[in-house]
mmCIF file of the N, C-alpha and C atoms, coordinates in Angstrom:
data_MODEL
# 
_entry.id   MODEL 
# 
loop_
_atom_site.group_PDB 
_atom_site.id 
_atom_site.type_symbol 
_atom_site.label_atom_id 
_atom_site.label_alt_id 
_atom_site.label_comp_id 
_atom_site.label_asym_id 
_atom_site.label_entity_id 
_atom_site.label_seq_id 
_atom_site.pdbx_PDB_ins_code 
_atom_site.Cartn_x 
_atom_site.Cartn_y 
_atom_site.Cartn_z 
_atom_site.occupancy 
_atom_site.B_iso_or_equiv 
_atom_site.pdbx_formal_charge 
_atom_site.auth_seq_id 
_atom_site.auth_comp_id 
_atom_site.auth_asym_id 
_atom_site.auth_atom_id 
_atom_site.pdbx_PDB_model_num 
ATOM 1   N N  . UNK A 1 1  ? 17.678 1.950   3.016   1.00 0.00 ? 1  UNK A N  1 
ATOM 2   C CA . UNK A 1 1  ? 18.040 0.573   3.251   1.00 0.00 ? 1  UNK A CA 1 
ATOM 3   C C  . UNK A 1 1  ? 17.822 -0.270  1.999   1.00 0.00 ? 1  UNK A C  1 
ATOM 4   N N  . UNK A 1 2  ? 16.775 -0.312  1.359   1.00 0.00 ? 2  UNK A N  1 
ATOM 5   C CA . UNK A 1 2  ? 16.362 -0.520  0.155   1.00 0.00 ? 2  UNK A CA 1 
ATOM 6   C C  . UNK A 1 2  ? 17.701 -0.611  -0.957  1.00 0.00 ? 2  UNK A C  1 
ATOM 7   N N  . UNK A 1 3  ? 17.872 0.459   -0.817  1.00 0.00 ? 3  UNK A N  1 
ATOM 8   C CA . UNK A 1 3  ? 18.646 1.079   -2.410  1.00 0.00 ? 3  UNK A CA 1 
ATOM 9   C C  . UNK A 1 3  ? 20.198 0.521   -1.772  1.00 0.00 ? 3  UNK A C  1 
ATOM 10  N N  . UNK A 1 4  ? 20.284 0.281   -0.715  1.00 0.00 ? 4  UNK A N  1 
ATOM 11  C CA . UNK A 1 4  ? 21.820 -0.210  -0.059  1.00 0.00 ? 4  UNK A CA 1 
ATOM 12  C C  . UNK A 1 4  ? 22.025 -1.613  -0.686  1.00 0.00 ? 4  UNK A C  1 
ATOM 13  N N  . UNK A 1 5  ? 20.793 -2.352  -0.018  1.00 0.00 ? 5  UNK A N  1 
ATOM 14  C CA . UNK A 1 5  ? 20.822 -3.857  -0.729  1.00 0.00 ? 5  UNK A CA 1 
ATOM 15  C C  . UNK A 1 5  ? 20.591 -3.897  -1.378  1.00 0.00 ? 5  UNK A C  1 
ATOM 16  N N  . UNK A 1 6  ? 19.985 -2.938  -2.630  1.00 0.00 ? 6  UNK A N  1 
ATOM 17  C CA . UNK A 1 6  ? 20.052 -3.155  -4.327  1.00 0.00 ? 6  UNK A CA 1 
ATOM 18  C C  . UNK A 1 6  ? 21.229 -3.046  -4.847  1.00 0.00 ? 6  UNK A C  1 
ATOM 19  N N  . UNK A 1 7  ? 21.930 -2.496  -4.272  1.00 0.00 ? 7  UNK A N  1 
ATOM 20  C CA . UNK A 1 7  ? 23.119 -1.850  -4.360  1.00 0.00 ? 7  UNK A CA 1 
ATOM 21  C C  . UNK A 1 7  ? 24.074 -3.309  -4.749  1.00 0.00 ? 7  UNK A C  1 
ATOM 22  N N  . UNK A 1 8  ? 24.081 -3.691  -3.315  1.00 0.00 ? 8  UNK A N  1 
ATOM 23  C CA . UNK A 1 8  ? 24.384 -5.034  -2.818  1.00 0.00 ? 8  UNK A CA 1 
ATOM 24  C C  . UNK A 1 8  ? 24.266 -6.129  -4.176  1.00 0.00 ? 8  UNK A C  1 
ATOM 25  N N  . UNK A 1 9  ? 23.362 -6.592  -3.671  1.00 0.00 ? 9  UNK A N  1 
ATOM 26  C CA . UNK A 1 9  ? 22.857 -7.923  -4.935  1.00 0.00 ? 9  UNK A CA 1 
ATOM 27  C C  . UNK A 1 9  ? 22.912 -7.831  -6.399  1.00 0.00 ? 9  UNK A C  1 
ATOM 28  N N  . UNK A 1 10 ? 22.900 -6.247  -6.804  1.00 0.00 ? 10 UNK A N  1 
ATOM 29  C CA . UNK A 1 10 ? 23.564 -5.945  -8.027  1.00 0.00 ? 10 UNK A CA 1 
ATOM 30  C C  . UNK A 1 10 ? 24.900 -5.967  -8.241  1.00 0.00 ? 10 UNK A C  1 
ATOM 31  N N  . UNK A 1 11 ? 25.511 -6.056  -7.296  1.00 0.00 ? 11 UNK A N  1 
ATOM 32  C CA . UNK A 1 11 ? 27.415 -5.902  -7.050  1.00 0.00 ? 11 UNK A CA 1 
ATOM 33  C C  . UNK A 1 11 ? 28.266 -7.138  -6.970  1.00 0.00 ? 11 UNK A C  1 
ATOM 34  N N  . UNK A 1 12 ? 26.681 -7.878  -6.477  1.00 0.00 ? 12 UNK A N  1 
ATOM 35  C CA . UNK A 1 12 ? 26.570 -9.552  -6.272  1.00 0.00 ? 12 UNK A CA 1 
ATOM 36  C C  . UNK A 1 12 ? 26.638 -10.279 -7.821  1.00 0.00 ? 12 UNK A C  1 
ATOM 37  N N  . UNK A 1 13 ? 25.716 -9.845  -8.611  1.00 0.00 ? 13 UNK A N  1 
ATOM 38  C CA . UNK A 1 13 ? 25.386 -10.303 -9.969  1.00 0.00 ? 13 UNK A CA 1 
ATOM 39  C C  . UNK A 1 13 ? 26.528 -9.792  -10.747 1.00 0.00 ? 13 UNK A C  1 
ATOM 40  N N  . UNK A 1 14 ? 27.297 -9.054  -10.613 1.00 0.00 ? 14 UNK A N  1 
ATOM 41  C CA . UNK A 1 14 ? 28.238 -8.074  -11.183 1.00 0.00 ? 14 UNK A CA 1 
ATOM 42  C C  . UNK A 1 14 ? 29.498 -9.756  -11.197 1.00 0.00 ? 14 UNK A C  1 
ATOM 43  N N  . UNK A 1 15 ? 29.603 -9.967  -10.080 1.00 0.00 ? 15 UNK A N  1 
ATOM 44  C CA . UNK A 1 15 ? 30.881 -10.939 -9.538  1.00 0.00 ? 15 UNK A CA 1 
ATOM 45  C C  . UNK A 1 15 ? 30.394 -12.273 -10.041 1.00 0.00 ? 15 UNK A C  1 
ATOM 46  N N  . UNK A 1 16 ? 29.433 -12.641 -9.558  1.00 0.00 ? 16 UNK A N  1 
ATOM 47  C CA . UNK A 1 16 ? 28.875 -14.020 -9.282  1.00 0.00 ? 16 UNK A CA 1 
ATOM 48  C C  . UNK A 1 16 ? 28.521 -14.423 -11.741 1.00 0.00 ? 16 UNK A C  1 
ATOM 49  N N  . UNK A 1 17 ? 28.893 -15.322 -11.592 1.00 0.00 ? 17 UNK A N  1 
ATOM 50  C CA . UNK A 1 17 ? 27.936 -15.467 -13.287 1.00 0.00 ? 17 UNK A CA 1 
ATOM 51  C C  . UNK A 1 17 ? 26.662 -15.484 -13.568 1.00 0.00 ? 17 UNK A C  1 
ATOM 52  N N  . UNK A 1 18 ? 25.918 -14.535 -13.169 1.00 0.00 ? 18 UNK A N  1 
ATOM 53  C CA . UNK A 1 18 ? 24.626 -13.913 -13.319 1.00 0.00 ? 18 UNK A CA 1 
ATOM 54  C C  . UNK A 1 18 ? 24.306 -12.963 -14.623 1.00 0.00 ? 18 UNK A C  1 
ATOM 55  N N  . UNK A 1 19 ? 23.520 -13.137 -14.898 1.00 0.00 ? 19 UNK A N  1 
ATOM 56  C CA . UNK A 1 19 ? 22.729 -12.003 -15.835 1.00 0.00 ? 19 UNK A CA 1 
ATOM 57  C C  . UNK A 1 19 ? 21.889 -11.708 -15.408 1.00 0.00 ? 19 UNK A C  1 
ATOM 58  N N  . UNK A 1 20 ? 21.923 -10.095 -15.234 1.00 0.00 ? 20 UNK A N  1 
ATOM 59  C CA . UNK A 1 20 ? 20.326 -9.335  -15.044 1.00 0.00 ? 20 UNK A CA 1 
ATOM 60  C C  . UNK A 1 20 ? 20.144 -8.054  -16.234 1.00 0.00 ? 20 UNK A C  1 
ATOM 61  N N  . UNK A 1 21 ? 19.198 -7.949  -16.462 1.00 0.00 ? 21 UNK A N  1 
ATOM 62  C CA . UNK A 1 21 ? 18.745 -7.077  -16.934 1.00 0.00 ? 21 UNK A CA 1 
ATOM 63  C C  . UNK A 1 21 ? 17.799 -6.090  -16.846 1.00 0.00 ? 21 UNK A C  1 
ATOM 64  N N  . UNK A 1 22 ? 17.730 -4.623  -17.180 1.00 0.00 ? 22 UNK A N  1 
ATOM 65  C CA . UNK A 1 22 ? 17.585 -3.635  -16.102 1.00 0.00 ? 22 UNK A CA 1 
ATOM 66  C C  . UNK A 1 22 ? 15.888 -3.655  -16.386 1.00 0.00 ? 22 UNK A C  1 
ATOM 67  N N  . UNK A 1 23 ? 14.848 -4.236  -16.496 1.00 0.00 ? 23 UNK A N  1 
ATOM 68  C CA . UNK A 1 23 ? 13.452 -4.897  -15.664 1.00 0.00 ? 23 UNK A CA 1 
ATOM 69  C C  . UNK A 1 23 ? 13.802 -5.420  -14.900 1.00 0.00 ? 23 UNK A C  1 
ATOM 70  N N  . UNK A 1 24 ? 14.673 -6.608  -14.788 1.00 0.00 ? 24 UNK A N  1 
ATOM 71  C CA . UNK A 1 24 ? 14.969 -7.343  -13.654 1.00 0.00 ? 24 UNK A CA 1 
ATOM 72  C C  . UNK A 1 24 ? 15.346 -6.922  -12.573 1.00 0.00 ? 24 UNK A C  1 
ATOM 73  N N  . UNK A 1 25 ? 16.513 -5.604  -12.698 1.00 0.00 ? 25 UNK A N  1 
ATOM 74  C CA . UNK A 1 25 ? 16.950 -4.726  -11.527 1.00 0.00 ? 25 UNK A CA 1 
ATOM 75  C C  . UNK A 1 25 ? 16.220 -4.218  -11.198 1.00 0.00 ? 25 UNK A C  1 
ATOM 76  N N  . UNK A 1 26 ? 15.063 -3.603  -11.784 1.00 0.00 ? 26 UNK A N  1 
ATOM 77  C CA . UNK A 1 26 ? 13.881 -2.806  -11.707 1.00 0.00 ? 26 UNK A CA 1 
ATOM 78  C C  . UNK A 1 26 ? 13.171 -3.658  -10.283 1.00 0.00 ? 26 UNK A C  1 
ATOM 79  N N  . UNK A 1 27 ? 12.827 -4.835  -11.124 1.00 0.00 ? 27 UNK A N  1 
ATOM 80  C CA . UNK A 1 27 ? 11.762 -5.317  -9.962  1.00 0.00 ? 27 UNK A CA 1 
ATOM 81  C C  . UNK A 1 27 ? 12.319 -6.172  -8.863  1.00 0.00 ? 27 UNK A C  1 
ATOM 82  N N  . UNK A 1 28 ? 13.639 -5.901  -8.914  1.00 0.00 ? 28 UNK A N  1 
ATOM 83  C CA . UNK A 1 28 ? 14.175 -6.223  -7.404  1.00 0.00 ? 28 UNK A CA 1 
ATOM 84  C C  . UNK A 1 28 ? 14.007 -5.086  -6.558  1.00 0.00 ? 28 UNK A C  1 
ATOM 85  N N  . UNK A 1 29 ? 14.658 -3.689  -7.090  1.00 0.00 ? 29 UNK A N  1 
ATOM 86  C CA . UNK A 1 29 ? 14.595 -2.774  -6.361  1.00 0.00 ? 29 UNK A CA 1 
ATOM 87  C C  . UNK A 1 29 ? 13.146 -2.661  -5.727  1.00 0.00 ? 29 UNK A C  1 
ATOM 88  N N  . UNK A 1 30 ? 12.071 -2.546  -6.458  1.00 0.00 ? 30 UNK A N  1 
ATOM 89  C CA . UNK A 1 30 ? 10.691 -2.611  -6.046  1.00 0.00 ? 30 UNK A CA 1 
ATOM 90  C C  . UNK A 1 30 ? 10.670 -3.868  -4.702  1.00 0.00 ? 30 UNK A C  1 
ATOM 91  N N  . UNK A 1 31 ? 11.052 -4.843  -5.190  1.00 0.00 ? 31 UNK A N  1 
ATOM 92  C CA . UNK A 1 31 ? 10.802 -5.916  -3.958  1.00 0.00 ? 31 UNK A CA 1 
ATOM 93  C C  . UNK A 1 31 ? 11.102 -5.660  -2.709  1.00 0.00 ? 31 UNK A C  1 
ATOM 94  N N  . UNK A 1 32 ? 12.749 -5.196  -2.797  1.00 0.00 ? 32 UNK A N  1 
ATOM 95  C CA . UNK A 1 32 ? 13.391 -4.991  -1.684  1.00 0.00 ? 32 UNK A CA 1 
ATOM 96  C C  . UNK A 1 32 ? 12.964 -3.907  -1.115  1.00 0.00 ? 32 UNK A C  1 
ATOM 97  N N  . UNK A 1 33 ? 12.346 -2.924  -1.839  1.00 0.00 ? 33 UNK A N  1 
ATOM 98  C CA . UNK A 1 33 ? 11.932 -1.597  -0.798  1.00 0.00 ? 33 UNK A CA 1 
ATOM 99  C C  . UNK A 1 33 ? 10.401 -2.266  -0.291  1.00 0.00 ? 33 UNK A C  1 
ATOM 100 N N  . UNK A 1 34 ? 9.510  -3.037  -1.143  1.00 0.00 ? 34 UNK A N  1 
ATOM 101 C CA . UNK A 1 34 ? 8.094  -3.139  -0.240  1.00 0.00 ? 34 UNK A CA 1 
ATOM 102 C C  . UNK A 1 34 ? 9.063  -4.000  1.616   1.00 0.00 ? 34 UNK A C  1 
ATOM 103 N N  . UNK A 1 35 ? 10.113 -5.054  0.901   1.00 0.00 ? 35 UNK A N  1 
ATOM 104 C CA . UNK A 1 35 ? 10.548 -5.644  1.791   1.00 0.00 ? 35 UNK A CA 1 
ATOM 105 C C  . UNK A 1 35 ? 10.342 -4.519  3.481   1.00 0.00 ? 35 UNK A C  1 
ATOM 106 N N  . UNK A 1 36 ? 11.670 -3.784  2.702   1.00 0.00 ? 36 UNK A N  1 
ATOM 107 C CA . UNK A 1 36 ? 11.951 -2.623  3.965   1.00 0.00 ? 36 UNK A CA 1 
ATOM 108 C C  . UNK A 1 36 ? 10.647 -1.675  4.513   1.00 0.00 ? 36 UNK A C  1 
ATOM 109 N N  . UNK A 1 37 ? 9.767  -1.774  3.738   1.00 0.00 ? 37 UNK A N  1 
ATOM 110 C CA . UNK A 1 37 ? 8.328  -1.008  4.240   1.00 0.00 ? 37 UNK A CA 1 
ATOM 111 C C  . UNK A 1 37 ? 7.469  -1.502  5.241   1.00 0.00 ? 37 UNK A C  1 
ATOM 112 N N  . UNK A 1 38 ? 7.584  -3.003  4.412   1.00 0.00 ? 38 UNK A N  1 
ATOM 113 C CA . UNK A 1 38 ? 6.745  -4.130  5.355   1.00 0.00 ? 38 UNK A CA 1 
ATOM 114 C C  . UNK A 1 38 ? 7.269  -4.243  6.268   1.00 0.00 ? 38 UNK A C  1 
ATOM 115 N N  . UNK A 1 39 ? 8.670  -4.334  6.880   1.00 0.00 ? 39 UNK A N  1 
ATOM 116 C CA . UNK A 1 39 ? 9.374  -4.551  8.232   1.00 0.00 ? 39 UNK A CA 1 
ATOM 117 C C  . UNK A 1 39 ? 8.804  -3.478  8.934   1.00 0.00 ? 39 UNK A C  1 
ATOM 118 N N  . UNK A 1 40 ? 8.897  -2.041  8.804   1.00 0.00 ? 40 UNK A N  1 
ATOM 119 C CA . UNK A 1 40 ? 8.419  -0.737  8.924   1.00 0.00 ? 40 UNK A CA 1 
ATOM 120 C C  . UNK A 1 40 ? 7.226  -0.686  10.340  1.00 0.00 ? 40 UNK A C  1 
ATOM 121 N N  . UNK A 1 41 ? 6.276  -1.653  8.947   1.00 0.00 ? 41 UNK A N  1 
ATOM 122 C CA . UNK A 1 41 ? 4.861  -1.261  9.821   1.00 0.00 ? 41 UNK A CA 1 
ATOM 123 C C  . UNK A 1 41 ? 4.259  -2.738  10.284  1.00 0.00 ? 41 UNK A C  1 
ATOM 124 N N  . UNK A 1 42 ? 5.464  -3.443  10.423  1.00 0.00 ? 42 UNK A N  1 
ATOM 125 C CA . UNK A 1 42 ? 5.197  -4.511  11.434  1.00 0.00 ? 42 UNK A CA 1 
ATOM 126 C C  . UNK A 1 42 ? 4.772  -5.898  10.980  1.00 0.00 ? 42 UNK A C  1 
ATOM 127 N N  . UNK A 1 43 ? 5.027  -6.171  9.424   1.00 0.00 ? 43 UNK A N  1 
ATOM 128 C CA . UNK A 1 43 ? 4.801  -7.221  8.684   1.00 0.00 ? 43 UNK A CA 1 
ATOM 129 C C  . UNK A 1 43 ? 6.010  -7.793  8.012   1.00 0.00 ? 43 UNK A C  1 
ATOM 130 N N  . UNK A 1 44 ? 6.227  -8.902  9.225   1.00 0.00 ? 44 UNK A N  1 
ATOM 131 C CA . UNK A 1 44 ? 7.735  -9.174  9.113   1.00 0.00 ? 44 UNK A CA 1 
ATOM 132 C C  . UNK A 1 44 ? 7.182  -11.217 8.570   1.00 0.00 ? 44 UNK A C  1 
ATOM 133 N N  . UNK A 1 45 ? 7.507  -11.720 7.410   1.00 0.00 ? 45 UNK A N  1 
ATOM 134 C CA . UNK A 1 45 ? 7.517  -13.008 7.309   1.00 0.00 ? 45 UNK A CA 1 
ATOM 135 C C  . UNK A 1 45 ? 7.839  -14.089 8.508   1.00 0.00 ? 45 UNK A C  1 
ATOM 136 N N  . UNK A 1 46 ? 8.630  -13.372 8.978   1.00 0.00 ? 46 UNK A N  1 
ATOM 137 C CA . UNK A 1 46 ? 9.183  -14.656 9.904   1.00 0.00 ? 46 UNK A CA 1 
ATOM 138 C C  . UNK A 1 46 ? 8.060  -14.839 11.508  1.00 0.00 ? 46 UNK A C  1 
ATOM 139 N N  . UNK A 1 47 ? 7.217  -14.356 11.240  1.00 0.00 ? 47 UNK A N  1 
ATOM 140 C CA . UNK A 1 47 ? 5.762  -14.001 12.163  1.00 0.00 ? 47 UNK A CA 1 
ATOM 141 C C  . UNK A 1 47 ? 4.443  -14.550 11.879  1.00 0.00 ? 47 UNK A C  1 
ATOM 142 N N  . UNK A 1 48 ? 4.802  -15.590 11.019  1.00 0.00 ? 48 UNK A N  1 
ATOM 143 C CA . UNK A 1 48 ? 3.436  -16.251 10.380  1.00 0.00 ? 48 UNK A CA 1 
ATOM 144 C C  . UNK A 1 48 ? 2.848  -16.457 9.360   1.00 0.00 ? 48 UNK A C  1 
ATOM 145 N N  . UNK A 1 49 ? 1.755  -17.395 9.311   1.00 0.00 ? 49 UNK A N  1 
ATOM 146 C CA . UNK A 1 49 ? 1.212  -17.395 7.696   1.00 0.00 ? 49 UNK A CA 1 
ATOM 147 C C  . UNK A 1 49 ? 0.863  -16.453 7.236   1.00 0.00 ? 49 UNK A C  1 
ATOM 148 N N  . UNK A 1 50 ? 0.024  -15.296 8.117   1.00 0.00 ? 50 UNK A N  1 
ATOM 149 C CA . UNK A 1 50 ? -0.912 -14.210 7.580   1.00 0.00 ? 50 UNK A CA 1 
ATOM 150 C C  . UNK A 1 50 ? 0.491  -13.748 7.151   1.00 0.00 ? 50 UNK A C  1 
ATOM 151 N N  . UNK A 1 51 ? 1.881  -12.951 7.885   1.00 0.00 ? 51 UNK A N  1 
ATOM 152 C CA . UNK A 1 51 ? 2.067  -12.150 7.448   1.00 0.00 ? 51 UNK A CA 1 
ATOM 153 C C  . UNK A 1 51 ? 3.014  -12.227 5.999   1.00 0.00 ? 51 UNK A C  1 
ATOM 154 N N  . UNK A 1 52 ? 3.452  -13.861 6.029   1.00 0.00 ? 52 UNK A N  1 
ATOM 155 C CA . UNK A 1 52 ? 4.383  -14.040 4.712   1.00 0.00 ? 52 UNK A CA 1 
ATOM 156 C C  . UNK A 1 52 ? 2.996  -14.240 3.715   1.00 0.00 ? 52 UNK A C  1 
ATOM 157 N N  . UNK A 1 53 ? 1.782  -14.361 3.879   1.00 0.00 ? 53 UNK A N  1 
ATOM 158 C CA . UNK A 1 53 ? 0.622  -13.863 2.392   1.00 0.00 ? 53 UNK A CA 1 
ATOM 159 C C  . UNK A 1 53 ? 0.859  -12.735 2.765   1.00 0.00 ? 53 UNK A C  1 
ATOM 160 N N  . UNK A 1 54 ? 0.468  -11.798 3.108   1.00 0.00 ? 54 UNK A N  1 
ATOM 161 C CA . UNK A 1 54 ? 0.888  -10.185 2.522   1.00 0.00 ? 54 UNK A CA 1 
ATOM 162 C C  . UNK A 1 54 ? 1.647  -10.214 2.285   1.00 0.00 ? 54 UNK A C  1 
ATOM 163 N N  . UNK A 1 55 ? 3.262  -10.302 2.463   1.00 0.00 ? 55 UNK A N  1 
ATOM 164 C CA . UNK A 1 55 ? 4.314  -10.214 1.842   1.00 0.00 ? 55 UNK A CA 1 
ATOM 165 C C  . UNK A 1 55 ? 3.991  -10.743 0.319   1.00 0.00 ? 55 UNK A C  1 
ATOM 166 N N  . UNK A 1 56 ? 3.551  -12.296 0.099   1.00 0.00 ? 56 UNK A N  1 
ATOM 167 C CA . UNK A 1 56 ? 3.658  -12.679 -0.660  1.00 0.00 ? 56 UNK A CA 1 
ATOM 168 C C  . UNK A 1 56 ? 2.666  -11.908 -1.828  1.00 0.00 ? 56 UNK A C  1 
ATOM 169 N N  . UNK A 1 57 ? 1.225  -11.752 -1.441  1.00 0.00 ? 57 UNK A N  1 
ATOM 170 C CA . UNK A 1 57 ? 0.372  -10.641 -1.988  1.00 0.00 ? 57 UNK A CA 1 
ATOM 171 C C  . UNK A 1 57 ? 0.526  -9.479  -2.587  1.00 0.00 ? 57 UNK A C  1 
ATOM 172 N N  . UNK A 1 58 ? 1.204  -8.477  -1.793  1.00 0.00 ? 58 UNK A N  1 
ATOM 173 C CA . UNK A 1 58 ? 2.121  -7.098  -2.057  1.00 0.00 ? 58 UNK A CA 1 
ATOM 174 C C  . UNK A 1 58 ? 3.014  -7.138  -2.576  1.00 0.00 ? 58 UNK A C  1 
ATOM 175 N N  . UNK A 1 59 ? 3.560  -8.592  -2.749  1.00 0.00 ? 59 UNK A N  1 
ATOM 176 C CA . UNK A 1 59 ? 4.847  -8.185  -3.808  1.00 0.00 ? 59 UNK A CA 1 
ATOM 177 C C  . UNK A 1 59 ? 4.194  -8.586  -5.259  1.00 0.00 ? 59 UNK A C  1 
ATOM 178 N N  . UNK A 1 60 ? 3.700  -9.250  -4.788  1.00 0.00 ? 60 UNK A N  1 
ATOM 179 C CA . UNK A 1 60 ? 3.230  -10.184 -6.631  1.00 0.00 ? 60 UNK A CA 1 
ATOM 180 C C  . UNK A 1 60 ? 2.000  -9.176  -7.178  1.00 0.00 ? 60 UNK A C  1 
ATOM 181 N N  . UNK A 1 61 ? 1.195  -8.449  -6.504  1.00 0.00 ? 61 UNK A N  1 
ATOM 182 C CA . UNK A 1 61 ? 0.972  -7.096  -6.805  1.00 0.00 ? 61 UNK A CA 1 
ATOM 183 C C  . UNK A 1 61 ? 1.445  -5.819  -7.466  1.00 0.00 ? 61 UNK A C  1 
ATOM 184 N N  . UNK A 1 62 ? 2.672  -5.771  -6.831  1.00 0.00 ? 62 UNK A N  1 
ATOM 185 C CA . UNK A 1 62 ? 3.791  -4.670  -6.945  1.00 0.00 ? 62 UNK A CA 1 
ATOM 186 C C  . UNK A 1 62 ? 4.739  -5.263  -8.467  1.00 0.00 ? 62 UNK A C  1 
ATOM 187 N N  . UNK A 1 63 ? 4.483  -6.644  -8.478  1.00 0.00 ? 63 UNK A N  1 
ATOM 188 C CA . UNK A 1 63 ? 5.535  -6.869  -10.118 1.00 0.00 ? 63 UNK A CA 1 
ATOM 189 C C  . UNK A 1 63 ? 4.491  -6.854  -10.938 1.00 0.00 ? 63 UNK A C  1 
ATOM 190 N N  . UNK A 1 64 ? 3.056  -6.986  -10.724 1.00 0.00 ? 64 UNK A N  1 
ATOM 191 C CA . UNK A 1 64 ? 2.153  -6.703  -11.562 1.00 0.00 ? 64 UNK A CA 1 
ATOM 192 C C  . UNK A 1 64 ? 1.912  -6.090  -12.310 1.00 0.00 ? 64 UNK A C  1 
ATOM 193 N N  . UNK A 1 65 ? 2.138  -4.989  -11.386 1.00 0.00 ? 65 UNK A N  1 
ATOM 194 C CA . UNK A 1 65 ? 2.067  -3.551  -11.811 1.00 0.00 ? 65 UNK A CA 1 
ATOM 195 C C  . UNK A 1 65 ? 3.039  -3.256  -12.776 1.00 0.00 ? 65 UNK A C  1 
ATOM 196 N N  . UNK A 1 66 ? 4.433  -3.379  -12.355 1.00 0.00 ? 66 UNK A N  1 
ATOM 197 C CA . UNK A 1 66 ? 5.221  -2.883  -12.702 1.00 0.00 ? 66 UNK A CA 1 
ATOM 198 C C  . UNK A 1 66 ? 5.291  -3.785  -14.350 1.00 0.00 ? 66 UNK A C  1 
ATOM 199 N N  . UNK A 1 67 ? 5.035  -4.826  -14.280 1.00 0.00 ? 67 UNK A N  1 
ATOM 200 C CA . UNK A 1 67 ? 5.633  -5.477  -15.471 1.00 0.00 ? 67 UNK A CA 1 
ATOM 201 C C  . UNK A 1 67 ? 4.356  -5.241  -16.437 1.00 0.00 ? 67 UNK A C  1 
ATOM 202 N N  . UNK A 1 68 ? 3.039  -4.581  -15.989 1.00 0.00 ? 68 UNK A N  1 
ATOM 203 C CA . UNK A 1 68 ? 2.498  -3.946  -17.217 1.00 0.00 ? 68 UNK A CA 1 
ATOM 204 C C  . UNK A 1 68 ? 2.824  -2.851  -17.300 1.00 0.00 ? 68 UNK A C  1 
ATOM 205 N N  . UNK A 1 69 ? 3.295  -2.148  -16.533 1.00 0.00 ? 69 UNK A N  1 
ATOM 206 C CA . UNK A 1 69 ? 3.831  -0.785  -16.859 1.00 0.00 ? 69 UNK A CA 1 
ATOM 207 C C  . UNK A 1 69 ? 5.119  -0.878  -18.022 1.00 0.00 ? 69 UNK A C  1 
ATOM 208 N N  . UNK A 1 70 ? 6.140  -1.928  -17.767 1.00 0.00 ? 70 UNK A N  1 
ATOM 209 C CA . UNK A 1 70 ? 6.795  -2.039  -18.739 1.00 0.00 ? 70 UNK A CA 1 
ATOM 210 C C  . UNK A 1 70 ? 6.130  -2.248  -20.131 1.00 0.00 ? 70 UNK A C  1 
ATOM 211 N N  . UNK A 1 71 ? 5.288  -3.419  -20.120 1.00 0.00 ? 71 UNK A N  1 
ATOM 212 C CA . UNK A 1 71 ? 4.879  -3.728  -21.207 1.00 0.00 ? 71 UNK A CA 1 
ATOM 213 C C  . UNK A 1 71 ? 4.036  -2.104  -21.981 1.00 0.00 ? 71 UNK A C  1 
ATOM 214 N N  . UNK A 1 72 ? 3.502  -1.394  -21.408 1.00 0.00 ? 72 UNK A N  1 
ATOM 215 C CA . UNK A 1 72 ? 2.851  -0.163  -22.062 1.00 0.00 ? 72 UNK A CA 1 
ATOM 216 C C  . UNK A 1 72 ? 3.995  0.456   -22.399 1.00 0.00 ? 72 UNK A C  1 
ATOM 217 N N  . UNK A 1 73 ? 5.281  0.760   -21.768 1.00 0.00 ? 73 UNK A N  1 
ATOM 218 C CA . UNK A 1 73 ? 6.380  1.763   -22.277 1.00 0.00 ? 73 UNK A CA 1 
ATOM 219 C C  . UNK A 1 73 ? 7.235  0.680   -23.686 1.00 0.00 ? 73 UNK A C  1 
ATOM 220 N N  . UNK A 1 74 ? 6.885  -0.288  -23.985 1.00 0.00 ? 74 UNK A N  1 
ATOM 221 C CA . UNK A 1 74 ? 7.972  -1.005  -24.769 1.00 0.00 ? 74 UNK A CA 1 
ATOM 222 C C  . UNK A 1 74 ? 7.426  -1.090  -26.000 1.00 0.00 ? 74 UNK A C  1 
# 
């Protein structure tokens, strides 16, 4: 489901006058799959404060990561 709507919103940026660049695709794809995980196991935003802070937590976590991981490979 993930990789469908990356699919998507990249096909989106493709049409629309957008620029992305592939960190940027990077850490969408990451977003959109914690997205589809979190629905998964029952941590859906539209259910409250607690659950849009984890959302919000786990993702800003998850680009954390990732955007020092970039920074070590560059």
């Amino acid at each position: 489901m993930a990789v469908g709507l990356w699919v998507a919103a990249i096909g989106f940026t493709r049409v629309a006058p957008v620029t992305i660049d592939r960190a940027d695709a990077g850490a969408l794809l990451l977003v959109l799959l914690w997205a589809c995980i979190s629905t998964r196991l029952g941590i859906r935003v539209g259910m409250g404060g607690r659950h849009l802070a984890v959302n919000l937590l786990v993702s800003g976590v998850l680009l954390g990561v990732y955007e020092s991981a970039l920074a070590l490979t560059a």
